[in-house]
N, CA, C and O of each residue as an XYZ file, in Angstrom:
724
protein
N       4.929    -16.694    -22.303
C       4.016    -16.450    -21.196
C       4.799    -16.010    -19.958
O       5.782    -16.600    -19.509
N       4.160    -14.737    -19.390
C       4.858    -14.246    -17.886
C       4.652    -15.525    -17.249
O       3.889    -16.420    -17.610
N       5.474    -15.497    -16.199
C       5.124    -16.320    -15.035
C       5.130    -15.370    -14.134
O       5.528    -14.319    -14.638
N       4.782    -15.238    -12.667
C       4.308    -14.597    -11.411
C       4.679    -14.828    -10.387
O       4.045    -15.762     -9.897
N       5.466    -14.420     -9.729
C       5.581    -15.137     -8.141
C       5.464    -13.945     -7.125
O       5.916    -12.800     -7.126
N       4.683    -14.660     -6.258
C       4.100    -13.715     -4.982
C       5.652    -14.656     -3.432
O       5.773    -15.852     -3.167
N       6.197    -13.844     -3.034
C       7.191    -14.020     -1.524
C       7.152    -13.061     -0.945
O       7.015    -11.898     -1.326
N       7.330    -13.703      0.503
C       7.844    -12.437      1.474
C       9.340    -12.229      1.282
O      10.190    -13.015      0.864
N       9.447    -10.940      1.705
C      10.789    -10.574      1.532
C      11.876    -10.739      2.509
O      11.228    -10.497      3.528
N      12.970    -10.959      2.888
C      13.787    -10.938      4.048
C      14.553     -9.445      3.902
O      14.889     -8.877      2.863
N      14.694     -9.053      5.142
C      15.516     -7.302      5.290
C      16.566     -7.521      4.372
O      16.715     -6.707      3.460
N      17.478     -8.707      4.494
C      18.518     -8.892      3.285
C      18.508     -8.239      2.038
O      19.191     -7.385      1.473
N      17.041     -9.238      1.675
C      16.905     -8.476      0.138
C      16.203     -7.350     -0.440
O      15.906     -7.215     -1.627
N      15.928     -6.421      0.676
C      15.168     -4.936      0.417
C      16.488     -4.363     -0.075
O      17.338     -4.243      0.808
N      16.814     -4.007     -1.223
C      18.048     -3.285     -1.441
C      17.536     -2.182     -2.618
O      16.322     -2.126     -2.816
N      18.023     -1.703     -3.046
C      18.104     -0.331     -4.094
C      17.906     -1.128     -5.458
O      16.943     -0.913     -6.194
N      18.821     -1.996     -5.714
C      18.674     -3.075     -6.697
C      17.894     -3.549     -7.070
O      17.920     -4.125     -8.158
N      16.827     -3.486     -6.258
C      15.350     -4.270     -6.597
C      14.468     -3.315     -6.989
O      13.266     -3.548     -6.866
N      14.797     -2.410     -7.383
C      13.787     -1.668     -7.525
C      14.213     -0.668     -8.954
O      13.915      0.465     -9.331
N      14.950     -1.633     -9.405
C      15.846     -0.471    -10.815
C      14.981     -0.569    -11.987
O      15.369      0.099    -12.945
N      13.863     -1.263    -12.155
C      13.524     -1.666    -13.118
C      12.029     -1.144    -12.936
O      11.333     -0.883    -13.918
N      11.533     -0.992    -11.514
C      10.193     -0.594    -10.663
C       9.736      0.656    -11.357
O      10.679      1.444    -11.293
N       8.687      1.224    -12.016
C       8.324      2.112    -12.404
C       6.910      3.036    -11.636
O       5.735      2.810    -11.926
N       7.318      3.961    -10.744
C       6.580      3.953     -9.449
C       5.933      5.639     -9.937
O       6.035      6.641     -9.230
N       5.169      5.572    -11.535
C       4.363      6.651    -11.979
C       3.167      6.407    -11.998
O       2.663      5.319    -12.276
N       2.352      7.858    -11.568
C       1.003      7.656    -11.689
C       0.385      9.450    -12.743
O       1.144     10.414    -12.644
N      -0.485      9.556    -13.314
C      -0.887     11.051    -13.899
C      -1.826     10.999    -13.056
O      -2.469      9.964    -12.881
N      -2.010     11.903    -12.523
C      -3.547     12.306    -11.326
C      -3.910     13.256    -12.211
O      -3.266     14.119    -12.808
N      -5.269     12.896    -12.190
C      -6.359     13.965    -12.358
C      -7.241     14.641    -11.423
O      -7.212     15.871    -11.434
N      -7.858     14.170    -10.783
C      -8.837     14.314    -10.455
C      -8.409     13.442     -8.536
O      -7.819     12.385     -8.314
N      -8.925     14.304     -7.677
C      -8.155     13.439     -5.917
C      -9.879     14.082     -5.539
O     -10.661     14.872     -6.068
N      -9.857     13.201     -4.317
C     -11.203     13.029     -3.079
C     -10.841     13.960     -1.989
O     -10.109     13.492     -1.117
N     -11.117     14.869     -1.906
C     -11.102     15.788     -0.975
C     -12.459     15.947      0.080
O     -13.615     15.933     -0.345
N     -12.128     16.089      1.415
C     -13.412     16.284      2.595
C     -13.440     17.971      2.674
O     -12.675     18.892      2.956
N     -14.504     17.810      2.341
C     -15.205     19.183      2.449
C     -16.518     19.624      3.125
O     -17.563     19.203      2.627
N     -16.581     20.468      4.260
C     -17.807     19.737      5.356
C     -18.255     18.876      5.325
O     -19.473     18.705      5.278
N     -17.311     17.950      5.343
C     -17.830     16.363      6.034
C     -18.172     15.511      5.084
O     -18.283     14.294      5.234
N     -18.388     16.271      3.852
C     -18.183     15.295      2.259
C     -17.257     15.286      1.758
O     -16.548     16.274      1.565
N     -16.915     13.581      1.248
C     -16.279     13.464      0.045
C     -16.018     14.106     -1.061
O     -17.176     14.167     -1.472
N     -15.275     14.739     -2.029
C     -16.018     15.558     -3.046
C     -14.546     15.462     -3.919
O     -13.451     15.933     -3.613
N     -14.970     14.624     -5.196
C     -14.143     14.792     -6.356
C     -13.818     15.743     -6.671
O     -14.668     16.547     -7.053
N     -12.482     16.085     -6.660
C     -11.871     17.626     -7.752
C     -11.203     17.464     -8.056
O     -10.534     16.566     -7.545
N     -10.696     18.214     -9.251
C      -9.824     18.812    -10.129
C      -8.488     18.795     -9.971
O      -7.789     19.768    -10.254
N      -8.142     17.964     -9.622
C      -6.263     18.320     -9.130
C      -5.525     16.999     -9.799
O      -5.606     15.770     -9.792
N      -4.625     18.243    -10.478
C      -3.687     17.389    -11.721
C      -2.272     17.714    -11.359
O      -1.880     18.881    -11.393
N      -1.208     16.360    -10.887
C       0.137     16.345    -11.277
C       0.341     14.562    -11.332
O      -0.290     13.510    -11.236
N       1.477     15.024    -11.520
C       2.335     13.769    -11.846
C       3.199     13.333    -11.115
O       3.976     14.231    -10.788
N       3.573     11.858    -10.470
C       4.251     11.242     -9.889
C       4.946     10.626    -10.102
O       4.478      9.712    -10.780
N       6.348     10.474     -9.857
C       7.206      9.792    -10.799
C       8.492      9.571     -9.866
O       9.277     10.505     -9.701
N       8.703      8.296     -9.243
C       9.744      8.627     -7.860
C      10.965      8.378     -9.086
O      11.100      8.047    -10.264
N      11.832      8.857     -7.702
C      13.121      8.717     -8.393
C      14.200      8.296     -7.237
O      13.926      7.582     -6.272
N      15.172      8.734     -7.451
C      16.622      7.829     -6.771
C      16.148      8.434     -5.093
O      16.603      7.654     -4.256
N      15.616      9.229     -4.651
C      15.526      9.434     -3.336
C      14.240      9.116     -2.816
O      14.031      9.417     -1.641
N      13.153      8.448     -3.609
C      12.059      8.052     -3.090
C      12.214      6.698     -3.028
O      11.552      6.132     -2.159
N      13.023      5.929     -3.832
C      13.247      5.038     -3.594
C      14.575      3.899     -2.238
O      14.705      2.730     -1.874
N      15.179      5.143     -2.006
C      16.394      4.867     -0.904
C      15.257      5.442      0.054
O      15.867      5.418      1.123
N      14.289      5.825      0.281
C      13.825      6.211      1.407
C      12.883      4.949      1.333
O      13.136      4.390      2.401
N      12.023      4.247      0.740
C      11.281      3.265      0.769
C      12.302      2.008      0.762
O      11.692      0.991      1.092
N      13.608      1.776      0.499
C      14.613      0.608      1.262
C      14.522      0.491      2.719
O      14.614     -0.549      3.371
N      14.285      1.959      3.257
C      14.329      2.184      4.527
C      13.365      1.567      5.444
O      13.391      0.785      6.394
N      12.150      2.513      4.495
C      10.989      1.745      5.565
C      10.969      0.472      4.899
O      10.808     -0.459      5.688
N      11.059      0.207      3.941
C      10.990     -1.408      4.233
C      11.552     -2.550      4.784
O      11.139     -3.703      4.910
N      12.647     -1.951      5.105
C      13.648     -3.057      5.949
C      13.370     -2.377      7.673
O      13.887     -2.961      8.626
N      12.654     -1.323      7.848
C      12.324     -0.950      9.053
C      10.718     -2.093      9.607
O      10.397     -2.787     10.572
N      10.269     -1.768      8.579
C       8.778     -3.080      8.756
C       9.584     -4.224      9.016
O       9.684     -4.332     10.238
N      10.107     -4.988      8.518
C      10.674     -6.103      8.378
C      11.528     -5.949     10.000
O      10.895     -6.773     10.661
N      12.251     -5.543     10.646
C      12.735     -5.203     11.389
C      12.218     -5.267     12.696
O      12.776     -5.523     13.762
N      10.878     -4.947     12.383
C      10.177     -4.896     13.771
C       8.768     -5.512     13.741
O       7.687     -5.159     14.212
N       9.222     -6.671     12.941
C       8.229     -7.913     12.756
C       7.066     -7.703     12.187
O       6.025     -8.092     12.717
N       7.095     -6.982     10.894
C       6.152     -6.815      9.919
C       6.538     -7.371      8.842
O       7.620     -7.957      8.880
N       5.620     -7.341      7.333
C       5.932     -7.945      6.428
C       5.971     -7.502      5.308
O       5.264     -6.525      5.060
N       6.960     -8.179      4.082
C       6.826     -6.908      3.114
C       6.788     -8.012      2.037
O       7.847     -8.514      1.661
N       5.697     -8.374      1.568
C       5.431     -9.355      0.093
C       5.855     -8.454     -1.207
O       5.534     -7.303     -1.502
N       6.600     -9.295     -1.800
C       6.943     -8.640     -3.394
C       5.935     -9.955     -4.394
O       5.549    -11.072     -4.050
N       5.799     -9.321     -5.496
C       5.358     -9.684     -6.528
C       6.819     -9.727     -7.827
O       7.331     -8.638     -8.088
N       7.287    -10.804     -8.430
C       8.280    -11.203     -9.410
C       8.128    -11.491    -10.565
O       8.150    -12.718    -10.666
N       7.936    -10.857    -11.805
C       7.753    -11.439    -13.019
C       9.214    -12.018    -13.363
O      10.274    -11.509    -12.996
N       9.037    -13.388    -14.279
C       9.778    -13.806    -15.145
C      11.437    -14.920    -14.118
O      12.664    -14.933    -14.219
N      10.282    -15.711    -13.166
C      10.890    -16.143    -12.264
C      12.130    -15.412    -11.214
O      13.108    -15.852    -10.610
N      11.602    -14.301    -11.348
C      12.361    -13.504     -9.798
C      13.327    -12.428    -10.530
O      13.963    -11.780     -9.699
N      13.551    -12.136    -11.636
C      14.248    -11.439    -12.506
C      13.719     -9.685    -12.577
O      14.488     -8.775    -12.886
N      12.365     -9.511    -12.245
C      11.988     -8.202    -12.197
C      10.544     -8.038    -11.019
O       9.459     -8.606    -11.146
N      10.831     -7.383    -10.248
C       9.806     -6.616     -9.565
C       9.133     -6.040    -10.062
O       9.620     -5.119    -10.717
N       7.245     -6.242    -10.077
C       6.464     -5.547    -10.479
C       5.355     -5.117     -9.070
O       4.440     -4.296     -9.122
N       5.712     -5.831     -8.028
C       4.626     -4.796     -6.907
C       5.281     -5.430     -6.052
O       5.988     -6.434     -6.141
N       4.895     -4.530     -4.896
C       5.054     -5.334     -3.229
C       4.066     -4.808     -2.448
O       3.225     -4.048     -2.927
N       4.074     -5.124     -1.313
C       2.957     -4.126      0.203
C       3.607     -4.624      1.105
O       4.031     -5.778      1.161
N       3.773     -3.427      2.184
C       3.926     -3.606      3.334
C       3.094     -3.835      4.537
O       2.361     -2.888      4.819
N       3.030     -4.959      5.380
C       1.748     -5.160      6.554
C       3.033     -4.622      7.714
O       4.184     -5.058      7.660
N       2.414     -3.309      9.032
C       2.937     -3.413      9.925
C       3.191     -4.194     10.964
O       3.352     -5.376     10.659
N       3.299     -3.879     12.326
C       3.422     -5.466     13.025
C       2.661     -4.938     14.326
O       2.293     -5.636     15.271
N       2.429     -2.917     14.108
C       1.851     -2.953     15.776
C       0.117     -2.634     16.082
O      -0.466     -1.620     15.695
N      -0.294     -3.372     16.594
C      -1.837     -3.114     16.581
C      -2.209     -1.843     17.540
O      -1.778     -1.560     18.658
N      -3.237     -1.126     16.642
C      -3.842     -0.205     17.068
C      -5.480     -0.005     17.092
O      -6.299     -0.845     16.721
N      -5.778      1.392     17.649
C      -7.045      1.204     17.679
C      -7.390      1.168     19.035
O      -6.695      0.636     19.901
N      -8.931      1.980     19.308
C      -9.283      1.432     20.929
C      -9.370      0.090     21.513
O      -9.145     -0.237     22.678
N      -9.785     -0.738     20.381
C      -9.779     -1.918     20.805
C      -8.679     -2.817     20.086
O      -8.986     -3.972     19.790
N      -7.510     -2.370     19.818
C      -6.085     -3.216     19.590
C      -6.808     -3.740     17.882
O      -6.154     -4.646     17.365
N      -7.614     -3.418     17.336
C      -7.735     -4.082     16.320
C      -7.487     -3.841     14.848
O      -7.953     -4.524     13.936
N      -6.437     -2.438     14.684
C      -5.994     -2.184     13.299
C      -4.707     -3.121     13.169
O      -4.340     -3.740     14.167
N      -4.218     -3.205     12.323
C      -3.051     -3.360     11.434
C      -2.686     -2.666     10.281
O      -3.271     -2.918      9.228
N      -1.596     -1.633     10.342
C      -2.018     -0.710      8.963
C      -1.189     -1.556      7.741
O      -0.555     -2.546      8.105
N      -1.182     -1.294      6.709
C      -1.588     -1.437      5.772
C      -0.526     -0.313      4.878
O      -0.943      0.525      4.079
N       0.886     -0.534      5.231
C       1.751      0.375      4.819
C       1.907      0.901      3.609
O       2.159      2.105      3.583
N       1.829      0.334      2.605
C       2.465      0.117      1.022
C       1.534     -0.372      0.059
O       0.760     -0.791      0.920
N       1.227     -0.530     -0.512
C       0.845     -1.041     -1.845
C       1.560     -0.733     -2.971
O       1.789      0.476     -2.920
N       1.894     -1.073     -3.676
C       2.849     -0.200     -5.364
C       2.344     -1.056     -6.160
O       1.856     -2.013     -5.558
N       2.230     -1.117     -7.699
C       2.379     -2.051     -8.113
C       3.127     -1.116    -10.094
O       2.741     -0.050    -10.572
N       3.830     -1.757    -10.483
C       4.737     -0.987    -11.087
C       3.705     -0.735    -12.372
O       3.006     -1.675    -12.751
N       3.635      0.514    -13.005
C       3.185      0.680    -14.070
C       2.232      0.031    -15.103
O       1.007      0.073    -15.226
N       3.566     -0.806    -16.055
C       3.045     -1.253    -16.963
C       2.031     -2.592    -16.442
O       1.201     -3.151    -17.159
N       2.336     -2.925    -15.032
C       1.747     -4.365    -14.524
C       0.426     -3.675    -14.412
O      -0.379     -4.145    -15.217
N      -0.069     -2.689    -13.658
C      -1.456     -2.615    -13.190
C      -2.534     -3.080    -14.236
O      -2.443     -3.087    -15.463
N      -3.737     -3.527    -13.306
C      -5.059     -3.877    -14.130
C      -4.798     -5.119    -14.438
O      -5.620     -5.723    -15.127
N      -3.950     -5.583    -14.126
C      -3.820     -7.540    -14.044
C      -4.440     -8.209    -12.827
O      -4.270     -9.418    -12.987
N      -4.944     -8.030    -11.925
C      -5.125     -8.533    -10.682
C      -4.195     -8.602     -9.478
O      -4.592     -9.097     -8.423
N      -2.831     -8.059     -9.631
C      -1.654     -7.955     -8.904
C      -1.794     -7.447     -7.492
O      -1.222     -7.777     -6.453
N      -2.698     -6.571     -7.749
C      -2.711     -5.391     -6.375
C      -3.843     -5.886     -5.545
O      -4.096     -5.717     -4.352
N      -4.338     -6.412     -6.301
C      -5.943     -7.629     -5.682
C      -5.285     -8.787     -4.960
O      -5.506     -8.927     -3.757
N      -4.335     -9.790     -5.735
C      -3.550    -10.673     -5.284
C      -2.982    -10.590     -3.843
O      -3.440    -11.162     -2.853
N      -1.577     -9.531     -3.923
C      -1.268     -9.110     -2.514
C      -2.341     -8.430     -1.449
O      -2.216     -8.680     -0.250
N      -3.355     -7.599     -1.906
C      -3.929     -7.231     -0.830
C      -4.506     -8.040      0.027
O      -4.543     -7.858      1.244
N      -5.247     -9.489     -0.914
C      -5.585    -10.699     -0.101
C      -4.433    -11.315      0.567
O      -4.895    -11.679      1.648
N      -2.914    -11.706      0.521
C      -2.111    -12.199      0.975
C      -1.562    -11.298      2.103
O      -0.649    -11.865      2.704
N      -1.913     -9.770      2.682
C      -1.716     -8.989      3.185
C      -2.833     -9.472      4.419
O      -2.509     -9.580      5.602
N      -4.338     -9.760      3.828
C      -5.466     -9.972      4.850
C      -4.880    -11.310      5.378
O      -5.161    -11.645      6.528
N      -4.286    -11.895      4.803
C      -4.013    -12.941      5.633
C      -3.449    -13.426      6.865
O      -3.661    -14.072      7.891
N      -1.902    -12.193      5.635
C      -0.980    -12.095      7.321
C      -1.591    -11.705      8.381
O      -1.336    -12.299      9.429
N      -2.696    -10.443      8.382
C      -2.979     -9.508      9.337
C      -3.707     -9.987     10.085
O      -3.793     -9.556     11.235
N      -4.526    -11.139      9.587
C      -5.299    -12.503     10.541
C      -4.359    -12.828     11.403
O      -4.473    -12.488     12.581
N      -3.221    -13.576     10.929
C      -2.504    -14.516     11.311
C      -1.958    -13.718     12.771
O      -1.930    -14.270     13.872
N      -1.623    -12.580     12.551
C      -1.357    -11.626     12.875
C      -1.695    -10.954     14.321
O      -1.020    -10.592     15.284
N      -3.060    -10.969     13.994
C      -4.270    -10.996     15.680
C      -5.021     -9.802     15.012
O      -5.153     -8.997     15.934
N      -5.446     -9.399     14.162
C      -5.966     -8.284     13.581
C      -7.151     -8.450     12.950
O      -7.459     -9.458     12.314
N      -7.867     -7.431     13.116
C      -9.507     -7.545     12.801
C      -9.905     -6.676     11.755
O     -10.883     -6.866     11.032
N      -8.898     -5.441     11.676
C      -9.294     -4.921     10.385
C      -7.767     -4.319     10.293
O      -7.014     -4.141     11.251
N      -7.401     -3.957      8.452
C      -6.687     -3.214      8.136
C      -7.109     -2.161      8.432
O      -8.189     -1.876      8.950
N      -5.845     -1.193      7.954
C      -5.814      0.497      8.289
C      -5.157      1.070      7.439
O      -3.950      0.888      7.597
N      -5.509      1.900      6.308
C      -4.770      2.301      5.065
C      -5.319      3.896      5.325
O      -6.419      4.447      5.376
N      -3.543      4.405      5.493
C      -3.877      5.853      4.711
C      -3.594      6.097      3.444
O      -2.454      6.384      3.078
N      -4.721      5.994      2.559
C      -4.390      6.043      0.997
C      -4.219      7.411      0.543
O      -4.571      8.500      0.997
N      -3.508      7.000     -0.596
C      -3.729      8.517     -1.237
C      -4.688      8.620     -2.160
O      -4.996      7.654     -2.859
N      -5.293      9.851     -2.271
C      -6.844     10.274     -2.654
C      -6.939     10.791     -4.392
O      -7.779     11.431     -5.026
N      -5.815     10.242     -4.697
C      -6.336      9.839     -6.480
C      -7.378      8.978     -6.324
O      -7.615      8.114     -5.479
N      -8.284      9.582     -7.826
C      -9.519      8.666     -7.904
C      -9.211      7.318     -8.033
O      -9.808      6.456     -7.387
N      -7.941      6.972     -9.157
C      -7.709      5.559     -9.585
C      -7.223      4.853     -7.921
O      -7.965      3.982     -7.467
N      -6.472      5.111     -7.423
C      -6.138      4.530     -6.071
C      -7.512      3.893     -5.178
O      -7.708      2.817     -4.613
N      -8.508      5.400     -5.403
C      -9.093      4.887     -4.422
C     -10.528      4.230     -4.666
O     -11.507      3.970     -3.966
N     -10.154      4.085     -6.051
C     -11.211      2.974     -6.881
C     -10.478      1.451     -6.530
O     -11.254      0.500     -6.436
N      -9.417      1.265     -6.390
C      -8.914      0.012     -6.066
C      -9.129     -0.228     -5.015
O      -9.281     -1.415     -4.724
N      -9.243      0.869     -3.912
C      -9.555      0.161     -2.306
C     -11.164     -0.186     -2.131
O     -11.702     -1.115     -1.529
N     -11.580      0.626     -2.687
C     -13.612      0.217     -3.104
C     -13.689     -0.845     -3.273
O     -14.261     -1.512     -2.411
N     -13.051     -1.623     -4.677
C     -12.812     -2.275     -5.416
C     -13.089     -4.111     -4.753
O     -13.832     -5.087     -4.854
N     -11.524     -3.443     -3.876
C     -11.781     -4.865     -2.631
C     -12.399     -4.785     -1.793
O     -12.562     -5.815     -1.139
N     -13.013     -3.661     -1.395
C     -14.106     -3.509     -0.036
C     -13.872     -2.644      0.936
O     -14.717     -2.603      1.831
N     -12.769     -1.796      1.021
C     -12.340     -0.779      1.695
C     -13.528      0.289      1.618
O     -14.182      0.602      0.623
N     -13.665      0.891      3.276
C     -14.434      1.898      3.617
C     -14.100      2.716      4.295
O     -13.383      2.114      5.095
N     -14.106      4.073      4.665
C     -13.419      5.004      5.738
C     -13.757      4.348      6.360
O     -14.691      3.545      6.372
N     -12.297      4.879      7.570
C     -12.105      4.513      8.785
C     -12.668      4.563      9.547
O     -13.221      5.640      9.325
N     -13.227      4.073     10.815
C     -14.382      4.207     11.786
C     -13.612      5.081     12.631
O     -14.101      6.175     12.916
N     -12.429      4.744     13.092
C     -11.545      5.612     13.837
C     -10.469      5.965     13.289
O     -10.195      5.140     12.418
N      -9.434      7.071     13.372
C      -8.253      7.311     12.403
C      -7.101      7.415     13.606
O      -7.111      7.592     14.824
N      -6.442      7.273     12.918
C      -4.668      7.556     13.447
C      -4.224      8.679     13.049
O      -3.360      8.834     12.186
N      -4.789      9.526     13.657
C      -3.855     10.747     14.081
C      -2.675     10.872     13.576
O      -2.423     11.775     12.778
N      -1.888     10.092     13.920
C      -0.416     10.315     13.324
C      -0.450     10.356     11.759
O      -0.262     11.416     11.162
N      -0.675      9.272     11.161
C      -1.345      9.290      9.934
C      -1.797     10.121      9.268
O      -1.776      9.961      8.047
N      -2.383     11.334      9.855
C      -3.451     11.731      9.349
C      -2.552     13.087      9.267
O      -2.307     13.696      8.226
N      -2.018     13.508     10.838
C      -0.850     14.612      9.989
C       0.217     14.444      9.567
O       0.960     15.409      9.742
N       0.843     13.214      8.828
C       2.098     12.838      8.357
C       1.471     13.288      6.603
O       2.229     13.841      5.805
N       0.070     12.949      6.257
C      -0.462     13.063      4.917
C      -2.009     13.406      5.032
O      -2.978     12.653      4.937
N      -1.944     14.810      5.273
C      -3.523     15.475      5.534
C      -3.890     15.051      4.305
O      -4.691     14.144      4.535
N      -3.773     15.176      3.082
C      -4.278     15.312      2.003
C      -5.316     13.421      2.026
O      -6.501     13.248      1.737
N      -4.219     12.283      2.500
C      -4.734     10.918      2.087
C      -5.938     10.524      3.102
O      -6.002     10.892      4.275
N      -6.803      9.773      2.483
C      -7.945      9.051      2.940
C      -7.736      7.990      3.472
O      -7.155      7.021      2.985
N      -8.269      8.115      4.674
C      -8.262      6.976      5.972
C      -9.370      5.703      5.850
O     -10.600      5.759      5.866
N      -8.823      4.989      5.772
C      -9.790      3.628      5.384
C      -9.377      2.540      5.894
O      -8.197      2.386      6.212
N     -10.558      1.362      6.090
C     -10.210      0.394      6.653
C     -10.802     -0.676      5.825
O     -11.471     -0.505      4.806
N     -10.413     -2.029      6.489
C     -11.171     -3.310      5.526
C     -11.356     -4.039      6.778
O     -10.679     -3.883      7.794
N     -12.308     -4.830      6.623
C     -13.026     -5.853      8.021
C     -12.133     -7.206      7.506
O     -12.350     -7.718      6.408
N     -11.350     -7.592      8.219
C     -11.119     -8.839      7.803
C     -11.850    -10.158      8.269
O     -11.621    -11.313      7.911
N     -12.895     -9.631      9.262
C     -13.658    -11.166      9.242
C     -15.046    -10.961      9.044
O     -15.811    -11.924      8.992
């Protein structure tokens, strides 16, 4: 039997190392595109599959969250021996009324998905973001259908207001939020 462990991470242990075993593929079919002002499923097929420079760039931001008092929960199968997900919560509130917290990261490695993993942390994510002073998350997702069946999933809805920055760092991803109270 797996065993499971959900921790926060310390900047220490964000290293390259942790992530050798992380399998960070997805096959897209089908992404959510706005098209006068609708949603609209289409047709768009590739494949994702990081490798040695997507992953030294995500050491980065993750020890950059961590850094400037955000948080980065990992998920551990087999008592701490392999990484199968993490998420990143930022630390600076936004919004007209100070009330996002985005909602950096989600992963959860391959063969793990469809266990409840990504459900798990996203609730331990709402928590921090309480704890936090925050009233709703802020996720720019990316607009695969499967992705953005998981943010439905837990209750995620477009954004009432968006972040700009966000929005041209990844025109393509969908802006969404979750009410945390």
């Amino acid at each position: 039997m797996k065993t499971i462990n959900y921790e926060k991470l310390t900047k220490d242990e964000v290293e390259l190392s942790l992530f050798s075993n992380f399998n960070r593929y997805q096959d897209v079919k089908k992404c959510w595109r706005k098209e006068n002002g609708d949603l609209i499923l289409k047709e768009i097929s590739f494949t994702e599959q990081w490798g040695p420079n997507e992953y030294k760039h995500l050491v980065n931001c993750l020890k950059n969250t961590i850094e400037t008092g955000g948080t980065v929960f990992s998920v551990f199968e087999n008592n701490g021996n392999s990484l199968v997900g993490f998420a990143s919560l930022e630390n600076q509130l936004f919004g007209t009324a100070n009330q996002y917290l985005q909602l950096s990261s989600i992963h959860i490695s391959y063969k793990n998905r469809g266990m409840g993993i990504g459900k798990r942390l996203f609730s331990l994510v709402c928590e921090q973001a309480i704890e936090m002073g925050a009233k709703k998350l802020y996720i720019s997702a990316h607009s695969s259908q499967e992705t953005q069946a998981f943010y439905k999933a837990v209750g995620c809805v477009e954004a009432i207001e968006h972040n700009e920055a966000l929005v041209a760092k990844e025109p393509y991803d969908c802006q969404l939020e979750y009410r945390l109270f």
